[in-house]
N, C-alpha and C positions, 0 to 999 in steps of 0.2 A: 460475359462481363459480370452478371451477377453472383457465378458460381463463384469464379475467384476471389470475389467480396468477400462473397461467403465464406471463401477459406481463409480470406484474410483474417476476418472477424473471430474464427474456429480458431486460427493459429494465436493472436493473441490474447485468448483467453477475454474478449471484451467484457463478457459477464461478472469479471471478478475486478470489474471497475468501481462495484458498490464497498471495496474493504478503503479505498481512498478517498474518493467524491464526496461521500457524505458527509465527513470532516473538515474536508474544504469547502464546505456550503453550509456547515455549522460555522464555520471558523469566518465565512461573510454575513452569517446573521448577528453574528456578536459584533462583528467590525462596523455595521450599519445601524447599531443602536444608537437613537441621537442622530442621525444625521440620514438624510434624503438618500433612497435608492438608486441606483443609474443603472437602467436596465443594460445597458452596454455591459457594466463590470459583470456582472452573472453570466453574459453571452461570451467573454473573456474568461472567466473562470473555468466555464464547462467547456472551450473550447483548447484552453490550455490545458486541460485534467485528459481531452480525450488525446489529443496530440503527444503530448509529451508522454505520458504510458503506453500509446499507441506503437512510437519510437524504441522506449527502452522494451518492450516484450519483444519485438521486431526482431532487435538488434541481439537479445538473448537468444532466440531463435537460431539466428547464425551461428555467433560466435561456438551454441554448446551444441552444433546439428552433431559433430563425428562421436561426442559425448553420447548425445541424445541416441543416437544408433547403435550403441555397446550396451545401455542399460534397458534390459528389460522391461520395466516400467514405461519409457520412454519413445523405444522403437516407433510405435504406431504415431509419433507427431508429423505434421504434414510436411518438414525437410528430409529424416529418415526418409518415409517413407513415399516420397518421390513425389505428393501430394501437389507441391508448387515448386516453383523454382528458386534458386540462389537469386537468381536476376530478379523475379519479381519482389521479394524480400526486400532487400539492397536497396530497390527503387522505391519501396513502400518504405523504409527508413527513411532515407533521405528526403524523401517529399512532406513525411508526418514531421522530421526535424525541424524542415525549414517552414512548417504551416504552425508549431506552438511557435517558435519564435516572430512568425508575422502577426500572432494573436495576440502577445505583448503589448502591442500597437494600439486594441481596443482601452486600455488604460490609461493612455495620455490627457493629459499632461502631464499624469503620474508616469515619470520614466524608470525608475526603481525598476520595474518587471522585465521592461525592453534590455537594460544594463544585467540585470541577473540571469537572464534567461539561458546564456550560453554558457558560463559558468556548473546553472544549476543542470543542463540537458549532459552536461560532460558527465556530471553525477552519478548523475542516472544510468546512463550507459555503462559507466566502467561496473556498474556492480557484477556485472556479467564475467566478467574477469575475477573478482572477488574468491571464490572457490579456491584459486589456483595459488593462492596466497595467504589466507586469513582464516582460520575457525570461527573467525566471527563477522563472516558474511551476512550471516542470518538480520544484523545488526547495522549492515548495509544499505539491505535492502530496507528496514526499518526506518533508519535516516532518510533515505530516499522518499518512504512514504511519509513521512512525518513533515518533508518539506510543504508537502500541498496546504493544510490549513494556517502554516506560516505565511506560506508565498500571499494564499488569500487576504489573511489581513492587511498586509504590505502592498498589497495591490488596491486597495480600498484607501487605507490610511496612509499609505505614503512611510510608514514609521514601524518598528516594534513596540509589544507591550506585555506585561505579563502571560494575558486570557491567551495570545495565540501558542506562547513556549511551553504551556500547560499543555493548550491540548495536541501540541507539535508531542511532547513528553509521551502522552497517552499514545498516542500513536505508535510510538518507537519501542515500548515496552508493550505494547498489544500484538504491536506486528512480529517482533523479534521473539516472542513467545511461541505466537502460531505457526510460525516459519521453521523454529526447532523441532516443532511435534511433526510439522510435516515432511524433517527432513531425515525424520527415524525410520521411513521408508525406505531408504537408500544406502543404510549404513555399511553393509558389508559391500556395495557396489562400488559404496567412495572409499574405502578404505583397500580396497582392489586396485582404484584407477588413482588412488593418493588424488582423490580432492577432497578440502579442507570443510570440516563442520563440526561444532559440538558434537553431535551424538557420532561421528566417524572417530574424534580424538578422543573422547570421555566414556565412549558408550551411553546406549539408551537409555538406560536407567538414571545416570547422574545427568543428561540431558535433561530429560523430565522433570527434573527435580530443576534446573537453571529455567525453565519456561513457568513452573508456579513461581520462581521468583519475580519471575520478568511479569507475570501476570500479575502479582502481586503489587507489584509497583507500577500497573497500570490502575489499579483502585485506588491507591496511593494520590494518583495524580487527578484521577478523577475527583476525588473529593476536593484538594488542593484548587481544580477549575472551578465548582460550583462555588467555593467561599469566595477566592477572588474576583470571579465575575457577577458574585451575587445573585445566583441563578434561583430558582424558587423548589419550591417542593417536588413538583414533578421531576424535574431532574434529577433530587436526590433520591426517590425514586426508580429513578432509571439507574444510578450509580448504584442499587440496590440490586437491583435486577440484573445488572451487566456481571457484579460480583456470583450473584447463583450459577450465570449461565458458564462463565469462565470454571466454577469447581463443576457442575457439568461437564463441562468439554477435557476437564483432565478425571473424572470419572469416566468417560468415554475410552479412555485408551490407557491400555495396559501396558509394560514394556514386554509382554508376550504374548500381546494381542493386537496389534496395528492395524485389524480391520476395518474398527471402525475413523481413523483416521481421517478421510474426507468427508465424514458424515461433523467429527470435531471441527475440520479448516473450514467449511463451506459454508453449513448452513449454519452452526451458532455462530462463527462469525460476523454474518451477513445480516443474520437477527440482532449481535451488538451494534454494527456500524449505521442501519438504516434507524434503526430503536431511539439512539441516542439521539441523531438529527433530527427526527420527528416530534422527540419531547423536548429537544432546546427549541425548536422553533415553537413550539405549542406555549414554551415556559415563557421563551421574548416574548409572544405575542399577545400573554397573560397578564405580562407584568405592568 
């Protein structure tokens, strides 16, 4: 029982639940300014972040296994190669689906979340199909992750507001950046098996060049969030710091050098998404 946890856990990449989480639990420090905590919403938040990404990696899993088994790169994930089964998958979807949708539940009588939840899990899911149709998957899954620190405030406040579309914004340009670098891995694979991505339709090089934009206009928005939420030094700061790390991570990679490529996705990412939560909550908690 625990190994196959274990595989569950290996297959969907749980680890890289820190590029989302922590924007949705910045995106609930900002929504609980002014107004009393409910331990509940936080236990709704992190149980909705693990459910609902739990679901879409799952669900990716499947749909790209006979993909996943042609590509190189890829072979060694636990569907190729024979690691767990179709069945157990399947049923670890359908269970983590309908467990973010029961988690809804923790935010009543705010029903906003319970009403969205199926809409937004459909979302999520189809980007997995996204490749087969769009160049601008990357951009997909960006939306997808950008939904999280929305969903957050609206699941606290009941409403929209600027602070959350900001840092919904950041997300989507940070995500969709890093997601192009790391899909320069695959370009002659997709361009073989005709799936759709920047760097398979434009090549590498003019890819890179669309992820400094896309980067660029996640500093863009980051400033944009500190002014409008009136956030303090420290944070501007960390929009300081987020900006070196990002020309970092496109110093990291060459268009004829892609080795160090998961050294760019993982770890300076992982350094921006925890970095920023821990100085917005340091700046709330300052102010």
């Amino acid at each position: 029982m625990l190994a196959r946890l274990r595989l569950l856990l290996e297959l969907i990449r749980f680890s890289h639940t820190i590029f989302a989480l922590p924007f949705a639990l910045l995106s609930a420090v900002l929504a609980w300014r002014g107004q009393q905590v409910r331990w509940q919403e936080l236990v709704g938040i992190l149980l909705c972040m693990l459910f609902a990404r739990s679901a879409a990696m799952a669900f990716n899993r499947l749909v790209d296994r006979e993909i996943d088994a042609q590509n190189p790169r890829t072979q060694g994930r636990h569907l190729p190669a024979g690691l767990i089964s179709v069945r157990t998958v399947t049923i670890f979807t359908i269970l983590t689906s309908l467990a973010f949708i029961a988690s809804t539940l923790l935010f009543l009588p705010n029903r906003w979340p319970l009403y969205l939840s199926i809409p937004v899990l459909l979302f999520l899911l189809g980007y997995s199909y996204a490749k087969r149709f769009t160049i601008f998957c990357h951009y997909w899954l960006s939306t997808a992750l950008m939904l999280s620190p929305i969903a957050a405030w609206i699941a606290i406040r009941g409403s929209l507001s600027l602070e959350p579309l900001l840092l919904g914004a950041v997300v989507f340009f940070w995500v969709g950046g890093f997601d192009i670098i790391y899909a320069c891995q695959d370009v002659h694979f997709d361009q073989e098996t005709r799936l759709s991505s920047i760097p398979s339709r434009w090549g590498i090089r003019k890819a890179l060049r669309f992820a400094i934009f896309s980067h660029f206009m996640t500093i863009v928005c980051l400033f944009s969030l500190w002014y409008v939420a009136a956030l303090g030094i420290p944070f501007l700061i960390a929009v300081l710091a987020v900006a070196g790390l990002l020309v970092y991570e496109h110093l990291l990679v060459n268009p004829d050098d892609l080795g160090r490529v998961n050294l760019a996705f993982f770890h300076v990412d992982a350094v921006i998404s925890i970095g920023l939560f821990f100085v917005g909550l340091i700046d709330v908690w300052l102010a």
